[in-house]
C-alpha positions in Angstrom: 64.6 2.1 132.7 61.9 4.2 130.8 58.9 1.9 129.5 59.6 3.2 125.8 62.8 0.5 125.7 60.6 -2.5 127.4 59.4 -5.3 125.1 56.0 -5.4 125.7 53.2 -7.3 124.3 50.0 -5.3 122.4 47.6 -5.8 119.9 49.8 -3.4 117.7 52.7 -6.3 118.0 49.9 -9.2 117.4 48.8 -6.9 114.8 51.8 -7.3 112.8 52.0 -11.3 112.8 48.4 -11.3 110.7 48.9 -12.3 107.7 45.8 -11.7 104.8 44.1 -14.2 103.7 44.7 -16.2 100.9 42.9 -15.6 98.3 39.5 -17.7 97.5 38.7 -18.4 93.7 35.5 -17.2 92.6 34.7 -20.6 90.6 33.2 -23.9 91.8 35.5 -26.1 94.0 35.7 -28.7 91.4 38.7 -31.7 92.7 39.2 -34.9 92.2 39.5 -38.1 94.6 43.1 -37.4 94.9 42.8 -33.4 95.0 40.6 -34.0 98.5 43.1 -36.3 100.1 45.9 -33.3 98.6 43.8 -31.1 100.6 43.5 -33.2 104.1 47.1 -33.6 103.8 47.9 -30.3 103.6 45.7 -29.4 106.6 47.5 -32.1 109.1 50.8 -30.4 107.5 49.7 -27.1 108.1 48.1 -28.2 111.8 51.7 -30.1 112.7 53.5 -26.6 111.8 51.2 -24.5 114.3 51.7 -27.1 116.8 55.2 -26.7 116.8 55.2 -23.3 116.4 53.3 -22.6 119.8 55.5 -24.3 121.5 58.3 -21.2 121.2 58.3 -19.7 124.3 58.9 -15.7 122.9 55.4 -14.6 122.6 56.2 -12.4 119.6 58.1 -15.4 117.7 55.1 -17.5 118.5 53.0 -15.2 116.8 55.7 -14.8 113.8 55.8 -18.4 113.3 51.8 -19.4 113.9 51.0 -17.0 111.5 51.7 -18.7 108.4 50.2 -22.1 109.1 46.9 -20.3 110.0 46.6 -18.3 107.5 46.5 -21.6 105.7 44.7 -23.6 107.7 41.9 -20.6 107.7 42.3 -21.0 103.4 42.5 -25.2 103.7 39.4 -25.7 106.0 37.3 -23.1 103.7 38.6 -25.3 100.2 37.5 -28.4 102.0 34.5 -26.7 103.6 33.4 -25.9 99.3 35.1 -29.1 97.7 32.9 -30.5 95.4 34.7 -34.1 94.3 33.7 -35.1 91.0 33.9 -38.6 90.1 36.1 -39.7 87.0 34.7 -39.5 83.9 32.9 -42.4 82.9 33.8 -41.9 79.1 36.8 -41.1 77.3 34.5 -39.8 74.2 35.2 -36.2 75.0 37.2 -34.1 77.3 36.2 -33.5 81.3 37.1 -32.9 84.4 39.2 -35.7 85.5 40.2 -36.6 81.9 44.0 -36.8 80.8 43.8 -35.2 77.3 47.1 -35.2 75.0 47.0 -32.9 71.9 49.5 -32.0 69.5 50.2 -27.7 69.5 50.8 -26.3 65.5 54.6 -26.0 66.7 54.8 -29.3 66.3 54.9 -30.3 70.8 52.9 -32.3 72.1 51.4 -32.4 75.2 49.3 -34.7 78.1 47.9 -32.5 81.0 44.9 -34.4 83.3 42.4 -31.6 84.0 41.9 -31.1 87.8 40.8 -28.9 90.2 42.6 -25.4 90.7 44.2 -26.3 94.1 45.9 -29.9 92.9 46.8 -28.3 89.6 50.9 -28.9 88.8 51.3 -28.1 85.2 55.4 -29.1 85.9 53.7 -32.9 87.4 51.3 -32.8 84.0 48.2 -31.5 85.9 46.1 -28.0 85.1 43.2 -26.3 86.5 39.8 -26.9 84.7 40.1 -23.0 84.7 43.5 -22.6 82.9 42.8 -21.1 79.2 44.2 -24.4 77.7 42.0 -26.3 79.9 38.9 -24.5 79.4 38.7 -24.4 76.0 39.3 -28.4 75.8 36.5 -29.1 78.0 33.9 -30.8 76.1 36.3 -31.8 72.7 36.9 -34.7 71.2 39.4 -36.4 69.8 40.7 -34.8 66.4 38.9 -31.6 67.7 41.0 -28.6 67.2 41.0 -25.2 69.4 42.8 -22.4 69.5 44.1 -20.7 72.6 46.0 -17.0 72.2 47.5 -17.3 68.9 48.5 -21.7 69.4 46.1 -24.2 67.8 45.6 -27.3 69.8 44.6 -30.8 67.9 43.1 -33.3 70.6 44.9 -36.8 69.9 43.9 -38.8 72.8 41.6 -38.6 75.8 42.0 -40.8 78.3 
């Protein structure tokens, strides 16, 4: 049989299994108390997943399968490496990092989002990155403040 229809390991094969990097914001590694523990969580997650997957005895399928987890354990350990936890704010006499803020949208919705860091952010579970437009323009408002964000004004009604 002609070595052009043996299956063969090489780095071209291993090659193929890399996955890129995820991608690593540019802004401070601003999260909460809970955002960290999010963030050890994921990496014992993400560690159980590689564990099982090198336990597959096809080399090529081990690769395939390892791949994923660590690419993100590579992503989790660097997040954790740069976390910066920030303590919850002490006051509720303006908007911060940590803060639940609910504010009323000209459309007549309103809204309750707690600002957090970019990695724990769930806007679906009521959470946004300090980053988000809404987010960012709130930061440092108080109640009864208004902002506008794209063509939406946004009246602060409660800060806790």
């Amino acid at each position: 049989m002609s070595v052009a229809f043996t299956k063969e390991e090489s780095s071209e094969t291993a090659a193929e299994t890399l996955l890129p990097d995820r991608p690593i914001s540019p802004h401070p590694n601003l999260v909460t108390e809970q955002g960290l523990k999010l963030l050890e969580a994921q990496v014992v997650v993400a560690q159980k997943a590689h564990e099982v997957a090198m336990t597959i005895d096809d080399v090529n399928e081990r690769r395939r399968q390892a791949a994923g987890p660590l690419r993100d354990l590579r992503y989790l350990a660097e997040r954790l490496r740069t976390a910066h936890v920030v303590a919850h704010p002490a006051s509720a006499d303006t908007v911060a990092f940590g803060s639940t803020v609910t504010f009323a949208r000209d459309d007549g919705r309103v809204q309750t989002y707690r600002i957090v860091g970019e990695d724990e952010a769930d806007p679906k579970a009521g959470s946004i990155s300090f980053v988000s437009p809404v987010a960012s323009r709130l930061l440092g408002k108080a109640v009864g403040d208004l902002v506008t964000v794209g063509d939406q004004e946004l009246e602060i009604t409660e800060i806790g």
